[in-house]
Backbone bond lengths (Angstrom), bond angles and torsions (degrees), N, CA, C in turn:
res aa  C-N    CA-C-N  psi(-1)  N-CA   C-N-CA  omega(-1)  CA-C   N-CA-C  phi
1 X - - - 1.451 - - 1.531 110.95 -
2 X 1.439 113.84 -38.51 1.792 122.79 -174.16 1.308 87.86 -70.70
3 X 1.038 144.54 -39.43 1.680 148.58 -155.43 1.583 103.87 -86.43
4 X 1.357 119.83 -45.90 1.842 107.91 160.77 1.612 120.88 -74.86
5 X 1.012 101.38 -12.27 1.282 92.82 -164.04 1.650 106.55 -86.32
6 X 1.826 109.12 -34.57 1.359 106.15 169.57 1.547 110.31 -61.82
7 X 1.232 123.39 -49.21 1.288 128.20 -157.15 1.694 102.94 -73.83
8 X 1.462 130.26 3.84 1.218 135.85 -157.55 1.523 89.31 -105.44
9 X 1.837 112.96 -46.76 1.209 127.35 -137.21 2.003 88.97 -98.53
10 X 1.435 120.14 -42.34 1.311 131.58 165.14 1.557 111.73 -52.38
11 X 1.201 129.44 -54.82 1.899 135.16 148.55 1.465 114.23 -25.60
12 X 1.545 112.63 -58.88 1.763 142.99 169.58 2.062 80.58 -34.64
13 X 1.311 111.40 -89.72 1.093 131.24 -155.77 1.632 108.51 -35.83
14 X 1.365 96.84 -64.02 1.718 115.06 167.11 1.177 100.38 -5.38
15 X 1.852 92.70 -100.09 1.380 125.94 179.20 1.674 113.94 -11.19
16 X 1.264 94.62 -74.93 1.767 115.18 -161.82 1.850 93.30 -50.37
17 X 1.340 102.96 -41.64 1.505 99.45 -154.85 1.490 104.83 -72.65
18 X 1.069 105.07 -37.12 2.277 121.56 172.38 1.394 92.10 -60.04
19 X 1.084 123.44 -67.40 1.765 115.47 -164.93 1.621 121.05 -68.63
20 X 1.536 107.52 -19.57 1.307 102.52 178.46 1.505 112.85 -99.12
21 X 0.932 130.42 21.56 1.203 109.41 167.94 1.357 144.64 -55.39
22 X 1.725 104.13 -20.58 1.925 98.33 176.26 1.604 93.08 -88.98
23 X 1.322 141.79 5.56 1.957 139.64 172.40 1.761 67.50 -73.84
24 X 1.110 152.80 -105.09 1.444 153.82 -96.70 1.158 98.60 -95.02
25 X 1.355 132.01 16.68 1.540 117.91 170.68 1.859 104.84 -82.20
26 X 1.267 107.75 165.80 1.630 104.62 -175.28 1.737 96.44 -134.29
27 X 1.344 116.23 129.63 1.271 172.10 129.66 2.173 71.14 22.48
28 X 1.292 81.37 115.13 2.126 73.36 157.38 1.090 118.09 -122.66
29 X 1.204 112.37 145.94 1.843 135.86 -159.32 1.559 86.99 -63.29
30 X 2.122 85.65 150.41 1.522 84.72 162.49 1.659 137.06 -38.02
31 X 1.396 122.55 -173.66 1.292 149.12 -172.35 1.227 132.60 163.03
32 X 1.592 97.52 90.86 1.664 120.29 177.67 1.474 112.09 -112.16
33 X 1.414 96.69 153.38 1.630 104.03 -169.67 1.517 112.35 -177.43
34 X 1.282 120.68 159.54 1.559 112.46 176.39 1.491 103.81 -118.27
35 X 1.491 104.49 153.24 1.540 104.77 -176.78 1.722 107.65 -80.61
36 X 1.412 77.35 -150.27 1.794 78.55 -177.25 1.349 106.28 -112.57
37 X 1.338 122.61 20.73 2.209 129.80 140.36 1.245 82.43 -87.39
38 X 1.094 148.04 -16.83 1.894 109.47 -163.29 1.475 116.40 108.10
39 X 1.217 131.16 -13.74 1.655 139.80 -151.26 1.816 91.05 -98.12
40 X 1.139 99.38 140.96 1.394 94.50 174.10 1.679 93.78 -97.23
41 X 1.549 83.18 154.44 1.460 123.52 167.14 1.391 137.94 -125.02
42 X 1.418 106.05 117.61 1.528 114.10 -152.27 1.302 100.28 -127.61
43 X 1.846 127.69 121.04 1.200 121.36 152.43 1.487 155.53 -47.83
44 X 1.300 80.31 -21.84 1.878 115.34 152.39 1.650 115.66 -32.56
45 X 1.691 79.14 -67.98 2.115 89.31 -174.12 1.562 105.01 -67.99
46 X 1.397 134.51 -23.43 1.278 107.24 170.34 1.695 130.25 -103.98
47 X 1.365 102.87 42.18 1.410 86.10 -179.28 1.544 110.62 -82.38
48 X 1.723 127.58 170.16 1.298 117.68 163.75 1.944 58.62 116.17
49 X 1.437 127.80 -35.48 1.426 100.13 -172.54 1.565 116.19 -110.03
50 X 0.906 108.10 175.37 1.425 112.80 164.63 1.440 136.88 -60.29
51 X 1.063 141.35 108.86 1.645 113.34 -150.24 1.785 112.46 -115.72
52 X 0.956 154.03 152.25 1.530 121.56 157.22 1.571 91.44 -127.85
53 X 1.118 139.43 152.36 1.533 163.34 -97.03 1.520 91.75 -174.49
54 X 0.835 135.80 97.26 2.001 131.30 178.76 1.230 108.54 -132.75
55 X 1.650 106.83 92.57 1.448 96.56 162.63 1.601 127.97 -88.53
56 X 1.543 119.12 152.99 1.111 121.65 -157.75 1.385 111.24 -129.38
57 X 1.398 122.44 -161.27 1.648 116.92 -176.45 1.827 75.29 -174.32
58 X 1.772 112.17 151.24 1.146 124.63 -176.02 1.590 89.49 -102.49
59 X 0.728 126.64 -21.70 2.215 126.66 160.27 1.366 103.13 -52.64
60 X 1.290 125.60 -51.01 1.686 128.68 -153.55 1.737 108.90 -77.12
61 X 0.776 117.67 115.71 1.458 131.58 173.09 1.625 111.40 -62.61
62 X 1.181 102.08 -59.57 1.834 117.41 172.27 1.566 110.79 -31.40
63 X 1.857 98.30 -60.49 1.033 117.65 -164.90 1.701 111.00 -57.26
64 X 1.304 107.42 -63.21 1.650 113.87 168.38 1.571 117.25 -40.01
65 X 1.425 117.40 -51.45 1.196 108.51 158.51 1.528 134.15 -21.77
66 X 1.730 101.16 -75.27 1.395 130.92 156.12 1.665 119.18 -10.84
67 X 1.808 106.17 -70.04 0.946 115.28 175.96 1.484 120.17 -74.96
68 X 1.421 129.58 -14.13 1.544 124.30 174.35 1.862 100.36 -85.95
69 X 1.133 117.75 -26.57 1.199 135.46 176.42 1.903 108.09 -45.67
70 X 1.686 85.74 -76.06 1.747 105.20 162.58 1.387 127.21 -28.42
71 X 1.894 106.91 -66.45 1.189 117.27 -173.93 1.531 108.28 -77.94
72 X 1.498 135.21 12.99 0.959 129.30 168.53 1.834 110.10 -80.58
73 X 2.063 94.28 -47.20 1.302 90.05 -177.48 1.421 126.69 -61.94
74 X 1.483 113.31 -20.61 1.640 126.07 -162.13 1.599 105.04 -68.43
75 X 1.646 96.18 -19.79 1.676 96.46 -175.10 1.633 102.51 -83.28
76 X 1.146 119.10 -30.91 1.366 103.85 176.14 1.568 124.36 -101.45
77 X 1.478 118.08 1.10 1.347 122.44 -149.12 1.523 90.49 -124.71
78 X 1.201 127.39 -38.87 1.484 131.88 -177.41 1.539 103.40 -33.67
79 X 1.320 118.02 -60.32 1.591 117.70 -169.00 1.221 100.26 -36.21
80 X 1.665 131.27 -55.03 1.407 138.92 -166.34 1.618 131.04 -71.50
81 X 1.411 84.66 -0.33 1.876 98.28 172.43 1.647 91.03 110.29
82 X 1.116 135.41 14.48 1.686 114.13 169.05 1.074 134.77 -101.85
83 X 1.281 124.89 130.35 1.527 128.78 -144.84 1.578 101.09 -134.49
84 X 1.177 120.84 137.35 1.682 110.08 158.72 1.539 107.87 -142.45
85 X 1.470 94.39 164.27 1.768 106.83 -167.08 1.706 95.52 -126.51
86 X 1.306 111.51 117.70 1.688 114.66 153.33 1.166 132.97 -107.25
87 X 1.331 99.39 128.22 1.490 118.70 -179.86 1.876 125.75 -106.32
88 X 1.146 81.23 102.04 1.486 79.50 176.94 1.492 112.83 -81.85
89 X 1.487 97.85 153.71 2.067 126.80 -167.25 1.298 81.48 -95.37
90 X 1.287 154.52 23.25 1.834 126.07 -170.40 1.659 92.05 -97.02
91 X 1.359 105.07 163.12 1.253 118.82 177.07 1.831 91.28 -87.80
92 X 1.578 83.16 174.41 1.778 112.44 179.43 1.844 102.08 -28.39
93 X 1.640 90.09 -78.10 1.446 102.38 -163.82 1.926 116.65 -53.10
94 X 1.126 111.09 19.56 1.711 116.78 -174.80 1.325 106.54 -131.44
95 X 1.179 115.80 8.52 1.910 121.35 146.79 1.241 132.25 4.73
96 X 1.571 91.82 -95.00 1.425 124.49 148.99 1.398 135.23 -18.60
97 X 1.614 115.14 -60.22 1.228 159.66 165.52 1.645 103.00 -26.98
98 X 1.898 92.14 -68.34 1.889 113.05 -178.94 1.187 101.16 -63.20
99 X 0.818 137.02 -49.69 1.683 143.22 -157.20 1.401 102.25 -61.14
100 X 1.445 119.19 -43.43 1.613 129.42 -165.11 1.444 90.15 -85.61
101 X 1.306 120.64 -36.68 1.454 102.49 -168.43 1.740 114.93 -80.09
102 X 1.203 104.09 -28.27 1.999 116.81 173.67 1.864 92.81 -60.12
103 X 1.147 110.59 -49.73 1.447 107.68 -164.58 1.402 101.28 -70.76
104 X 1.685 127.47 -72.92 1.164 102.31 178.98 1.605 130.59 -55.24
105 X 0.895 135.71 -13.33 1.600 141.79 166.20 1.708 107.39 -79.82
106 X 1.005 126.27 -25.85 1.318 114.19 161.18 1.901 90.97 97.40
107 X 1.033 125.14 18.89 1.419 105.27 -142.50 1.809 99.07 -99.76
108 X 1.678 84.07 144.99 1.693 95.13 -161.20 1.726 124.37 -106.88
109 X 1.561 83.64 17.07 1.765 95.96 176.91 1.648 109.32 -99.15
110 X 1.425 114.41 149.23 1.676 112.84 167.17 1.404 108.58 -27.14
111 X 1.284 148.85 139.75 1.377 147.81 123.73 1.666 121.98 -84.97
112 X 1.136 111.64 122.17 1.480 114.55 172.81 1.192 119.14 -110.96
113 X 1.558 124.36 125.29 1.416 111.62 174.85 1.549 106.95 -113.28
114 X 1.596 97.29 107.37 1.996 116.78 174.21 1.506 84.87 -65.50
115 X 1.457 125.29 93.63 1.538 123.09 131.65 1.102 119.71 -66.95
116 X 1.442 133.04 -21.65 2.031 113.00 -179.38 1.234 81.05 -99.27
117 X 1.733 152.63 55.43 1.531 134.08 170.10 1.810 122.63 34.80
118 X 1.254 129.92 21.80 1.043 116.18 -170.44 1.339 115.80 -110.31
119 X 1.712 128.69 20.09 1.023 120.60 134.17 1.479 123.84 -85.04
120 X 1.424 111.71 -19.70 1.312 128.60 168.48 1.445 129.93 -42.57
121 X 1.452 94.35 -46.72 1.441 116.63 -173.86 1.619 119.70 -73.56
122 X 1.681 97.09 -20.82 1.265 99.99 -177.56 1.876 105.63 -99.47
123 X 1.321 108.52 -36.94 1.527 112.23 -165.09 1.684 124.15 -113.54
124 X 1.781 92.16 -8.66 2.224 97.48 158.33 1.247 61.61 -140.11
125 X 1.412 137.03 136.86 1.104 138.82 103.18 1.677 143.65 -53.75
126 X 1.586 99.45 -23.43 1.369 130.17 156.37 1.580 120.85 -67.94
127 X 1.288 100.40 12.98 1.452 101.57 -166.98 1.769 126.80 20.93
128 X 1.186 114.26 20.28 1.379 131.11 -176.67 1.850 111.46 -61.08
129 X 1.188 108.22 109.56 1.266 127.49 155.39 1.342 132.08 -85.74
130 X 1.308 130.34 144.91 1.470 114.94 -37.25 1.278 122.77 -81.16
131 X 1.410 83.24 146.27 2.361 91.71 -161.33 1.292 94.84 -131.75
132 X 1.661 115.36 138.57 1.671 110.51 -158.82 1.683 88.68 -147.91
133 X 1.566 93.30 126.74 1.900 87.56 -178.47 1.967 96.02 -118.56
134 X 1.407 87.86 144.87 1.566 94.41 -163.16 1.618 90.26 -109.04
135 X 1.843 114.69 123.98 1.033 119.54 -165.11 1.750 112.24 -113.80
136 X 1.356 124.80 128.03 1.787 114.66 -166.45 1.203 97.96 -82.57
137 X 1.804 105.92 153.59 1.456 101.95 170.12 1.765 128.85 -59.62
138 X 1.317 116.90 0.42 1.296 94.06 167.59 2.002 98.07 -109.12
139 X 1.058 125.15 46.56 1.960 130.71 135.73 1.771 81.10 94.86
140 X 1.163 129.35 34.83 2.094 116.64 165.65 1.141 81.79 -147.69
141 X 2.057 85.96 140.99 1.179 137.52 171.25 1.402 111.20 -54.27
142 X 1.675 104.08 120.65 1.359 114.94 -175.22 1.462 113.43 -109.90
143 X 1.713 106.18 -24.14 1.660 94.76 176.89 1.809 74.78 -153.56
144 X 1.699 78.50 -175.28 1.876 95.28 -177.62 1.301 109.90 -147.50
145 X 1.269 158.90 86.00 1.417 143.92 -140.43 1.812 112.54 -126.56
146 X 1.266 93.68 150.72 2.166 83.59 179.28 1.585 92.47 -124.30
147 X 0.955 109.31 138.09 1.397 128.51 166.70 1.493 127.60 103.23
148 X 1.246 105.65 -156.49 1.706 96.55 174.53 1.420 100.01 176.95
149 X 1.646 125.60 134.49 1.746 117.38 -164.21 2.030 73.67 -173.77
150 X 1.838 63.94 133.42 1.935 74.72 166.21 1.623 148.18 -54.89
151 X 1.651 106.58 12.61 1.424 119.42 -164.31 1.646 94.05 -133.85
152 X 1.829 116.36 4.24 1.651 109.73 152.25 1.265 117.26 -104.76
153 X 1.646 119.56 10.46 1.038 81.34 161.76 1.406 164.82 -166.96
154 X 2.049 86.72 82.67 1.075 118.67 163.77 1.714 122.81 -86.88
155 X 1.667 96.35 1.62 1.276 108.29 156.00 1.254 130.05 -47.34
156 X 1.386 84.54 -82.79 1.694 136.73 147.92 1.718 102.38 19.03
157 X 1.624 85.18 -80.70 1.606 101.08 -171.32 1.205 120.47 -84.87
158 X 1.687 108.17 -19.43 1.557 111.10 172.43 1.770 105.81 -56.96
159 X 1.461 112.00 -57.61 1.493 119.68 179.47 1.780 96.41 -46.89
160 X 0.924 156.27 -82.77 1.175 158.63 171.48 1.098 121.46 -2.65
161 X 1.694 117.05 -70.01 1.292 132.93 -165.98 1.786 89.96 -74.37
162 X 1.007 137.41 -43.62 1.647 144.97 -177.93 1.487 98.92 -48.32
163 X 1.394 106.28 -59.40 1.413 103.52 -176.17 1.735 132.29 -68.01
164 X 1.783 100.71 -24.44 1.281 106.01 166.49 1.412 109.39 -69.46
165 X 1.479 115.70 -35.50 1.702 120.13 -173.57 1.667 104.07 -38.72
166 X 1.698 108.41 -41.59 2.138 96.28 -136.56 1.697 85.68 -74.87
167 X 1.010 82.68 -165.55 1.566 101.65 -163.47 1.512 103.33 -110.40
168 X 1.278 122.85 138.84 1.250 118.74 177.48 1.772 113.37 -86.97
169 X 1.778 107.83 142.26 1.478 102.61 -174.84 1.650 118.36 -116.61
């Protein structure tokens, strides 16, 4: 009887632990910043949406990818609550650099460039490019990802479309 009942209650555990995973997401710290008009941008104002967090570098090839990748989905996915914010890792002197790259990419999400690193410091501290944090509509971290290669991403959007799916509580 002690012998089903652990093995009933260890199954119990399984279960609970596979199914709960969005209960175990944790609450993510602010994120304020101004784009590159000047407007601040706060993760605050979009919860209730979907968020993805993409930091970038105007060096990174991946990364640009990433972001034409992004701004593809925002054109069709926005209606559904999906939102993303890029942040570029470039130092001061690569300004310029971002600006050419938002313009030639067309790209239609906030861009922020942390020149003193201090969103950096708190949310890649690894300064790792490209690093993409996937945020649930009620504001906790649901995934965290590094990189970017043409066979994620149907990942990508699977994680996305999953996250627009749940239900808000």
């Amino acid at each position: 009887m002690k012998v089903k009942v652990m093995i009933l209650s260890i199954m119990f555990l399984i279960v609970a632990n596979i199914a709960g995973g969005a209960e175990d997401r944790t609450v993510a710290c602010p994120l304020e910043g101004k784009d590159l008009k000047g407007e601040k941008v706060r993760l605050a104002d979009l919860k209730g949406n979907v968020v993805v967090i993409s930091f970038w570098a105007t060096w990174c090839a991946p990364c640009k990818k990433e972001l034409r990748f992004l701004n593809e989905l925002l054109k069709t996915k926005s209606k559904n609550g999906f939102r993303v914010i890029a942040i570029s890792i470039d130092g001061p002197e690569s300004a310029a650099d971002i600006r050419t790259v938002t313009k030639r990419y067309r790209l239609s999400m906030p861009v922020i460039h942390d020149k003193e690193g201090a969103i950096i410091a708190v949310w890649n501290s690894k300064a790792t490019v490209p690093f993409s944090i996937f945020i649930d509509r009620r504001g906790r971290i649901a995934y965290k990802h590094v990189g970017f290669s043409k066979g994620y991403q149907k990942e990508l959007e699977k994680r996305i479309d999953d996250l627009l799916a749940e239900k808000v509580q």
